[in-house]
Steps between C-alpha positions, in 0.01 A plus 500: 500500500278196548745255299784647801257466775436139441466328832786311645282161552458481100829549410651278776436099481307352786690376812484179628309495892738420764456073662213528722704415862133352637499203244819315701244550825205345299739217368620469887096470664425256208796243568372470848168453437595212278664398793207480691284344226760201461486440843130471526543301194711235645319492814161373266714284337578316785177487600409375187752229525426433866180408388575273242719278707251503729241385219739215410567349874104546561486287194742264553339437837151437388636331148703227732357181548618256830386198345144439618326622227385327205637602210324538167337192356629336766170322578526271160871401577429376854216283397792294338725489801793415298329164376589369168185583228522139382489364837185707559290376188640138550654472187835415361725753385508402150121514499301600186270776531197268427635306872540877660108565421393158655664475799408889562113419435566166731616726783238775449305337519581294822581865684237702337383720756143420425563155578642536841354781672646620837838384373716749513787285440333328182440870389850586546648164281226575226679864488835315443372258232369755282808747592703204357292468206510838413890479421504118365264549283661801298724414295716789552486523870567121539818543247639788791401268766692172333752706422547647869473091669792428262703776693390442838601135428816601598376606816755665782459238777541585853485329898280841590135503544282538226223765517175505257190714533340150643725496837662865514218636758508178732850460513628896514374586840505769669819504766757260293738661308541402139762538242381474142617537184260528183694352179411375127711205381612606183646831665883531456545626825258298712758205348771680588343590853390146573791329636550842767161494584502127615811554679330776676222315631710219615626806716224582656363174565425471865476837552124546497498672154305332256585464151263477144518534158224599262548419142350824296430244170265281690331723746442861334271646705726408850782602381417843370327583809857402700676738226335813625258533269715384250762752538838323590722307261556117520584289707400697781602463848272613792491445876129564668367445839182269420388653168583892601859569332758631714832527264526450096877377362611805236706271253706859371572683826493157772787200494288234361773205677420192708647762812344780359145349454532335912627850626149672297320239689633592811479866462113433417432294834705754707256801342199293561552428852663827584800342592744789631915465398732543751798633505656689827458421854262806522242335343541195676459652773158699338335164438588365878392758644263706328249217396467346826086510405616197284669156408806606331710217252821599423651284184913489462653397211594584123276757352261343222589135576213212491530499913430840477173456255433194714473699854371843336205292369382257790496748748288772247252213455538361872429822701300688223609814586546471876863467512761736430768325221844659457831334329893576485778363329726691739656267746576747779123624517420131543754445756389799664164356508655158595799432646524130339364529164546294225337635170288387387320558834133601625448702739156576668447753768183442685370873601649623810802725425736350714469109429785322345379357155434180485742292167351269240591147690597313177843490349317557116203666388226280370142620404299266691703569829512853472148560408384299838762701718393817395122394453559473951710780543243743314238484849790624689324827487098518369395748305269805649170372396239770345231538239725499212720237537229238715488318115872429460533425909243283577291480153729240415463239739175372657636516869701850588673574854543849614663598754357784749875772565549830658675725291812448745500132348481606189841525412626169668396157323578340848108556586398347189790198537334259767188548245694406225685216611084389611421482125758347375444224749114464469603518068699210588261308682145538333484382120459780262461780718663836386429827757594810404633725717453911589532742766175720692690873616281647802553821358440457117172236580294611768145435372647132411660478830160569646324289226697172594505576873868446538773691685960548427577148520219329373492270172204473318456211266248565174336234358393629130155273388462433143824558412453410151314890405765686299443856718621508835213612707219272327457241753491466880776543776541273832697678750729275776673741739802367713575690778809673623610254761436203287648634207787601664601111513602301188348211544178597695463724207587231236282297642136743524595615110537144423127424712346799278634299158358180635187625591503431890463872607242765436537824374445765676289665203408433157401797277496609114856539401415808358362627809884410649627771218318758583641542825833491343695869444618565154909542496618808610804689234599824442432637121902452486515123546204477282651669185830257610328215509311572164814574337680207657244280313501676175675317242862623398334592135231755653756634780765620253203661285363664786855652617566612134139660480561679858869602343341673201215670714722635761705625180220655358410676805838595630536668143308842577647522840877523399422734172545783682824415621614447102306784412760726774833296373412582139507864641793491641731348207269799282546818672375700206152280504522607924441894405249431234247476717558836751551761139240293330219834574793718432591369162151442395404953520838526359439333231140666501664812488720405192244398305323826554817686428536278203138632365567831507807516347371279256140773441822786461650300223182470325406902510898593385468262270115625362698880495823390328277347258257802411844695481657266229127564316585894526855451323384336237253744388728750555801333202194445290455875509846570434 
């Protein structure tokens, strides 16, 4: 009876569980949170990247040299300044090194420091002797050295100036624009450049661009600091404004032609003067009327010409800043400005909106002629004198004549006219004399106003005393006041300024200079104009750095604020990832429940299965019995 009552679970084979339906939901809540996690993955890998680039320009910036740094060793190579060794030690070229020892000890001893102390020009020549030395008398060194002569030997000759270490810092000054190019003679394509490069200069002669060479074989140390530290490939072509460098020729990405080297020249002037491009009547019309605070020079002719450099650059270094400069190749914006124009033309505007300009008088441009004409059209309207800009205004010249305006004068140069055409006169008459000129607003000056004693209408005439100190403010002041009705007259008013130069008239007071300053204001601008005028004279290099760096931070930052709106699009193209979130509690005690159900059943199995087994136990017994 127990063989027939065997239970069903022994004698059937185990059944395979059913697919657990909860597994798809698990699958479903995990792709999503992978989702998630790759988002906030790539949003620190941005980040990450962000900040590298930002690394590299921060880098770049700090790593780039303008030129006015010495480069390493430097020092040693300008003690040569491009002199020949054997020209140093006196000796032939074919000298034996026996000769090379005696004439060294001859000059040591002639410049030994010891010997002529307080000399520091001796010191500086015993320095060179023994630098020379130093390479003649090693064999090996002297073998490179011969061996570089023989190239140079076939030196690239040129009509442009030459620039050494010796006369780079007294002939680069600050204010003259200079093109130069920086060149080895045994370079394939300095040969190759030579004959555009001369060509080029020829251009621009007359122009007021100046043009030098420096030969990287005989002057190391110059040459390598003109290279940016070394960094750009030869020859190299650079324009700078004294020795600060405004625009660097890219020989892979820039035309490197006679037309394309003049039109890189005049794109450099233009940016260093500000010079504003027209095109349309409206902004014309902008620059007539909207900058009636200032002389305005309007240039008309072909875009990147020499007349163009020629104009661009005289007036920059003229008016220093006081007058507006604007050109057009357009001939209907110059007719509009002109009825008569003949490009190339000049056009100068003196202040007051609605004055006709006034036209270059000569038939061609010449330097000389055009540098005079606009050196008398620049007092057409002074420059608001203040604190900050008293140097560049009347630091300059040793006599400076300001004239006292309301702030309804302001915008007209007619009040400052019959004071002009006065200057130019007395300039004319007495030897040497140079007066600057400037403008005293009631409004912006009071405490000067009442310092000088003067009242709208007045000119007051400042002698500067020991003109010689380099810091405006170190000597004494002599104040001559003209007033109102006598200045109101040309010649009465030529006439006292001309007294005051001569000596025949008093001053009204004489006081510190510095004492003057204090009563000026400090300019008056908005934190706008001050962020435009610091970017205005940033160089192109650092501007396009800083607008990249502001690009990636506003990336960085705008980042978070749209990753909710990609979080709710990924929703919507995965509806099934949408409802994970409201069943996520439900799914989670289901599947609580099912693993409790699961452990039961699972407990069950085990007891049947401890029964069915104590049952097969009994059936054996009971055979073994039979």
């Amino acid at each position: 009876q127990k063989i027939h009552q065997m239970p069903e679970e022994v004698k059937d084979s185990p059944s395979v569980p059913p697919p657990d339906a909860s597994a798809g939901k698990k699958r479903s809540k995990k792709s999503s949170k992978e989702t998630n996690t790759d988002f906030n993955v790539a949003s620190k890998g941005q980040l990450i990247v962000a900040g590298i680039v930002i690394a590299l320009l921060l880098a770049l910036r700090f790593s780039y040299d303008d030129g006015r740094k010495k480069g390493k060793g430097a020092d040693l190579d300008d003690l040569l300044d491009g002199q020949d060794l054997y020209d140093i030690l006196q000796v032939p070229k074919g000298a034996s090194d026996k000769e090379v020892k005696k004439g060294y000890h001859k000059l040591a001893i002639k410049w030994h420091p010891d010997k002529n102390q307080g000399c520091a020009e001796c010191h500086t020549t015993f320095q060179r002797v023994a630098r020379a030395y130093e390479v003649l008398s090693d064999g090996m060194k002297r073998k490179i050295y011969d061996k570089e002569q023989t190239l140079m030997e076939k030196s690239i000759t040129s009509n442009t100036e030459s620039l050494t270490t010796a006369n780079y810092h007294a002939t680069v000054q600050d204010g003259d624009i200079w093109l130069i190019q920086v060149f080895v003679d045994w370079s394939d394509r300095a040969q190759y450049f030579s004959p555009i490069w001369e060509e080029a200069a020829s251009r621009l002669k007359g122009t007021g661009v100046r043009v030098g060479r420096v030969n990287m074989g005989r002057d190391k140390g110059l040459a390598t600091r003109l290279l940016a530290g070394g960094k750009d490939s030869l020859p190299s072509v650079t324009i700078f404004d004294g020795e600060t460098e405004i625009r660097r020729l890219r020989w892979e990405f820039q035309d490197t032609s006679v037309e394309g080297i003049v039109r890189l020249v005049a794109t450099a002037v233009s940016e260093r003067y500000k010079a504003k491009v027209l095109t349309e009547h409206k902004q014309l019309q902008e620059l007539v009327r909207r900058r009636a605070s200032k002389v305005r020079l309007l240039f008309v002719g072909k875009a990147g010409s020499k007349e163009q450099i020629m104009v661009v650059a005289t007036a920059g270094k003229v008016s220093r800043g006081a007058m507006v400069i604007a050109t057009t190749s357009k001939l209907s914006v110059g007719t509009a400005a002109y009825a008569n124009v003949k490009p190339p033309a000049v056009l100068i505007w003196r202040g007051d909106a609605d004055a006709a300009p006034e036209v270059y008088p000569h038939a061609r441009l010449r330097l000389a002629e055009l540098e005079a004409w606009l050196t008398d059209r620049r007092r057409l309207l002074f420059p608001s004198i203040h604190r900050g800009n008293y140097p560049e205004v009347c630091g300059t010249e040793m006599w400076c004549a300001l004239s006292v305006l309301a702030d309804a004068e302001r915008a007209k140069a007619g009040a400052g006219h019959i004071l002009s055409t006065a200057i130019t006169n007395v300039e004319a008459a007495v030897e040497g004399a140079k007066i600057a000129v400037g403008a005293l607003l009631l409004s912006e000056q009071p405490q000067a106003i009442t310092f000088a004693g003067v009242e709208a209408g007045d000119v007051v005439l400042i002698q500067r005393v020991h003109h010689g100190s380099a810091d405006a403010g170190a000597g004494q002041a002599r104040l001559f006041v003209v007033q109102k009705k006598d200045a109101a007259s040309g010649e009465t008013l030529s006439l006292l300024i001309q007294g005051a130069l001569e000596g025949k008239a008093p001053p009204r007071r004489q006081d510190s200079e510095q004492d003057f300053l204090t009563t000026l204001a400090p300019p008056k601008s908005s934190i706008l104009e001050g962020l435009s005028d610091v970017l205005e004279n940033m160089p192109v290099q650092m501007q396009i750095m800083l607008y990249l760096t502001l690009g990636i931070v506003g990336l960085v930052l705008v980042c978070p604020l749209i990753k909710p709106f990609i979080t709710a699009a990924d929703r919507r193209f995965h509806p099934s990832d949408e409802a994970e979130p409201a069943r996520g509690g439900e799914r989670e005690d289901e599947g609580a429940d099912d693993d409790d159900d699961e452990d039961e059943e699972e407990e069950e199995d085990g007891d049947d299965d401890e029964e069915g087994d104590g049952e097969m136990d009994d059936v054996v017994l009971v055979k073994k019995k039979n």
